[in-house]
LOSELUM-436032 format. One record per residue (C-alpha): x, y, z. Coordinates in steps of 0.02 Angstrom, whole numbers, padded with zeros to 5 digits. Example, Ala and Ser with C-alpha at 12.3 -4.5 7.8 and 13.67 -1.06 7.14 Angstrom:
REM LOSELUM-436032
[node [00615 -00225 00390]] [node [00684 -00053 00357]] 
//
This chain:
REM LOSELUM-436032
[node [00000 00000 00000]] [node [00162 00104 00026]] [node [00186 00093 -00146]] [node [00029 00171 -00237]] [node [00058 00315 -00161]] [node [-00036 00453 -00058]] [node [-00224 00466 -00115]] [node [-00196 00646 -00210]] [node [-00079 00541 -00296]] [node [-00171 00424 -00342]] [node [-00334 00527 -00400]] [node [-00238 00659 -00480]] [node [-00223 00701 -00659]] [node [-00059 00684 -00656]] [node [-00016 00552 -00588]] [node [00189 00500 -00528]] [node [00155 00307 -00550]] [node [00100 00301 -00739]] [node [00223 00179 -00811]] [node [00260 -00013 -00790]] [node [00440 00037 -00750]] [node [00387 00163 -00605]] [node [00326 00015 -00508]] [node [00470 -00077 -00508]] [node [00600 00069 -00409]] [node [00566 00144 -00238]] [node [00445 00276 -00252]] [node [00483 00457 -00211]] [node [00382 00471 -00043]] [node [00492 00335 00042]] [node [00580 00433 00160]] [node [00716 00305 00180]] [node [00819 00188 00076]] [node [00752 00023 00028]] [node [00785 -00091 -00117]] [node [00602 -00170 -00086]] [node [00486 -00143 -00278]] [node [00374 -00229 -00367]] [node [00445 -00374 -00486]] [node [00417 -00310 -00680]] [node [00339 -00483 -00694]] [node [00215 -00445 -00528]] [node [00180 -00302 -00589]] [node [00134 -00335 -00759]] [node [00004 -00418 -00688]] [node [-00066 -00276 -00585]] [node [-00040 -00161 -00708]] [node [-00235 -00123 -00753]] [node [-00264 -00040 -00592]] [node [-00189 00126 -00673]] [node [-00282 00115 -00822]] [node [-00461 00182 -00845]] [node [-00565 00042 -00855]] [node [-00745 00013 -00951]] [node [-00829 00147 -00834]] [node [-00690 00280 -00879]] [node [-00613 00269 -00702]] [node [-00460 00172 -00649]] [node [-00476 00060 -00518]] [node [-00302 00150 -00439]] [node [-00426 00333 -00435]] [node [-00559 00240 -00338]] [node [-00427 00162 -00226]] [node [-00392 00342 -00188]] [node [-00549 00407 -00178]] [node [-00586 00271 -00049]] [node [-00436 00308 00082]] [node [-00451 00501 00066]] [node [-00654 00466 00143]] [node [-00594 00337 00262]] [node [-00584 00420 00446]] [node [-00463 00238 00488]] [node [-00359 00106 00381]] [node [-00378 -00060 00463]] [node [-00203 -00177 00391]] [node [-00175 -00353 00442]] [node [-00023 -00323 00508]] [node [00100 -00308 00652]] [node [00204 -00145 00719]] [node [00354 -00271 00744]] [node [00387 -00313 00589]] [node [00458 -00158 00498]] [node [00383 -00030 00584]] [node [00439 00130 00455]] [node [00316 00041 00328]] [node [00182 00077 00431]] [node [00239 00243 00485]] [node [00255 00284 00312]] [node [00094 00242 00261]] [node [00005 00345 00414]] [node [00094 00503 00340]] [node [00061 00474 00153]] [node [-00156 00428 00191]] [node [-00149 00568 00338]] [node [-00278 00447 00448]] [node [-00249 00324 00609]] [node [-00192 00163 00544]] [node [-00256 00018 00669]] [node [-00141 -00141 00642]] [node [-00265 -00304 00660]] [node [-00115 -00425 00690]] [node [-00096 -00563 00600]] [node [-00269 -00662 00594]] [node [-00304 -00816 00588]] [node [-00358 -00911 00395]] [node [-00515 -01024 00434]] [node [-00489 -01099 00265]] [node [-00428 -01268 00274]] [node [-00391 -01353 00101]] [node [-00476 -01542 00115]] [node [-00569 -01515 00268]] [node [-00773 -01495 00218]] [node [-00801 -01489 00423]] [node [-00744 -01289 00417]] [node [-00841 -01181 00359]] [node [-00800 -00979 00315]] [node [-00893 -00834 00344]] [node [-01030 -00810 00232]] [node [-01039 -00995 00163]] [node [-01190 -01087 00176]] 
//
């Protein structure tokens, strides 16, 4: 989520992330250095999100739109492990982020006796 970039980013008309290739180096609003980016393969298959899709808005704008109305970002996630990414991502959204920990997958491959949330 670090990587898309702040929600102005993301809905304006501008935007910094508009090539394959832009994915795939740290972006500018990493404060620190890190040699963590998207594959060019992983991202290749992402790559849609940026373009305007059949309704004439890209998935990435709505993505934006979304987190600049949230009042709080809920992540599955933990403050332990590499705490600057979170940090980072509180100042580039501007909201509380409230880290879930790591939760538990009630999907059990083979195992009909478990059932998920919302099956029947």
């Amino acid at each position: 989520m670090d990587f898309i970039g702040p929600p102005l980013v993301l809905m304006g008309d501008n935007p910094l992330q508009t090539k394959m290739g832009d994915f795939t180096v740290p972006p500018l609003w990493i404060p620190f250095p890190t040699t963590v980016a998207y594959w060019h393969f992983k991202i290749m298959r992402i790559f849609n999100i940026v373009s305007d899709n059949d309704s004439g808005i890209s998935d990435i704008y709505r993505f934006g739109t979304a987190i600049q109305n949230y009042d709080i970002v809920v992540i599955r996630g933990c403050i332990k492990f590499k705490p600057e990414w979170f940090e980072v991502l509180e100042n580039i959204y501007q909201k509380s982020i409230l880290l879930v920990g790591q939760l538990i997958n009630t999907r059990f491959e083979g195992n009909e006796d478990i059932t998920t949330y919302g099956s029947e």
